[in-house]
N, C-alpha and C positions, 0 to 999 in steps of 0.2 A: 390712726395710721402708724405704722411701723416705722423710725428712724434707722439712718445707718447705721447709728451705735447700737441700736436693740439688735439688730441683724449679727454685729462682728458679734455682739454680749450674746446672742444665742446659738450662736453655730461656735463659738468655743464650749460653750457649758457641755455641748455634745460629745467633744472632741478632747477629753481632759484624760483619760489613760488607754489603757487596752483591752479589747472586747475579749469575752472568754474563747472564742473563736480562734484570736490570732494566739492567745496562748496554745490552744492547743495545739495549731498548725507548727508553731514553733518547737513545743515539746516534739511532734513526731518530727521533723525533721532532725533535731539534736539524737533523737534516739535512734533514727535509720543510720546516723554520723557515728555512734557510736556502736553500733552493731556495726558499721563497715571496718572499722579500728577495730573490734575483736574478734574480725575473720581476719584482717590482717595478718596480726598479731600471732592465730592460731595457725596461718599457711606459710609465717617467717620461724615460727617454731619448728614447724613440722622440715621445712628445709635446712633446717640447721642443723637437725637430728642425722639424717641423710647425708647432708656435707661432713658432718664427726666421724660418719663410718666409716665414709669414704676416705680419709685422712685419716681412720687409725689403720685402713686396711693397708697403705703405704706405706707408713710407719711398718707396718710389720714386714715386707716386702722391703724396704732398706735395712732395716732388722737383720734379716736373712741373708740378705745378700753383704753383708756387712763380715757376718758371721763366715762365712763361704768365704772371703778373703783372707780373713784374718788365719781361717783353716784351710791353705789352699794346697796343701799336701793331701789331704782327705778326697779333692775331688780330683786328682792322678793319679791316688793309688787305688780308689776302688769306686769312687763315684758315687759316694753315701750320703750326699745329700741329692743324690736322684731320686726323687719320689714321681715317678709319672702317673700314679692314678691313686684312687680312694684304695683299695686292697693295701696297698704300701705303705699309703699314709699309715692305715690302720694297725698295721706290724709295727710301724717304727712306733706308734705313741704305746703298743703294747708292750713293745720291748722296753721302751724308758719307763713306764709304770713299773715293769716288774723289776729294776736295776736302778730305779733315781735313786735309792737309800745307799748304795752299795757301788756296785762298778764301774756305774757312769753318770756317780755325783762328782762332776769334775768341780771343784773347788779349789779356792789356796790352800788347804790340808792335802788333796791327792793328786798324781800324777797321772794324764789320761792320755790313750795313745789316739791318732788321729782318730777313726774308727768310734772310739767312745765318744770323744770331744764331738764330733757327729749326729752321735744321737742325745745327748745332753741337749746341743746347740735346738734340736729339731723338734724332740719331747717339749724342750720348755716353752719352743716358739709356739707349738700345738696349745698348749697347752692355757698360753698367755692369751691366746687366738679365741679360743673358748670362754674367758671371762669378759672378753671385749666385745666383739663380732657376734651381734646374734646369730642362730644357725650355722656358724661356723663349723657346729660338730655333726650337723647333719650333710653337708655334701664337704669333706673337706680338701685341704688346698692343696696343690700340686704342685712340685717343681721339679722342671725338667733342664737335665745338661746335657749340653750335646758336645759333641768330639771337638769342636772348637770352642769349646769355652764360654758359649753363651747361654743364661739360663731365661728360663720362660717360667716366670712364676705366676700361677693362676689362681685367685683367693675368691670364695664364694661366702656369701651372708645373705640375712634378710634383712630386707629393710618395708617397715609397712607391710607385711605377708608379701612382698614379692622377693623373687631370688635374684639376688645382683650377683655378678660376675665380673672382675678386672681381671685382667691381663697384664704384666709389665714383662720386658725381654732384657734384661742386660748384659754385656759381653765383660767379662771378668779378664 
């Protein structure tokens, strides 16, 4: 006959670690936990990348409109930071391509009349826009002044193959 102590002394002998079963159960949960933590990981990346643009594309829109104060004889006497569409853009950044060496490298060596200081201010910001902003040179940005003083600056990029688009409006 079986005693109680043979019974507790066999049903421990059984009972003394872990079966390969709950290892493994354990392993795949650890590993579903950690592939959840590197999509995480990879969909906080990817929105951080997207909030950067979005914040330099502001940056560059306070930028400009920083610029437009500081030159604000430029925009009553001819309104040359009016860029309403891509066609203008594209004159003003070729006009400062072909004069950044020379007559409208406005610097502390030369003296520039509103007009230049204009397209200095405009070429560079184009230009800064370009090294930041992806696509920025494929649909480029536009700013528009209107006879009260308010400007509408509109900046386009990609972000992830799609084309983002802001808007900001300030009154000067």
């Amino acid at each position: 006959m079986i005693s109680k102590n043979d019974i507790a002394t066999y049903g421990r002998s059984f009972q003394t670690g872990f079966s390969l079963i709950e290892v493994l159960v354990a392993l795949l949960v650890l590993s579903i936990g950690l592939l959840g933590l590197a999509a995480l990981q990879t969909t906080s990346l990817k929105f951080n990348t997207d909030s950067y643009l979005r914040t330099q594309a502001t940056y560059f829109v306070y930028d400009i409109v920083d610029r437009m104060r500081a030159n604000s004889d430029s925009i009553v006497d001819g309104g040359t930071y009016d860029v309403p569409d891509a066609a203008s853009a594209a004159s003003i950044i070729s006009t400062y391509q072909s004069c950044k060496g020379s007559t409208c490298a406005c610097n502390a060596a030369s003296i520039c009349n509103t007009t230049q200081i204009a397209t200095h201010d405009l070429g560079r910001w184009y230009e800064r826009m370009q090294t930041v902003l992806p696509g920025a040179l494929d649909s480029l940005a536009t700013i528009d002044v209107d006879a009260a003083r308010r400007v509408t600056v509109t900046i386009r990029w990609t972000e992830r193959d799609i084309s983002k688009s802001q808007k900001w409006e300030v009154l000067l």
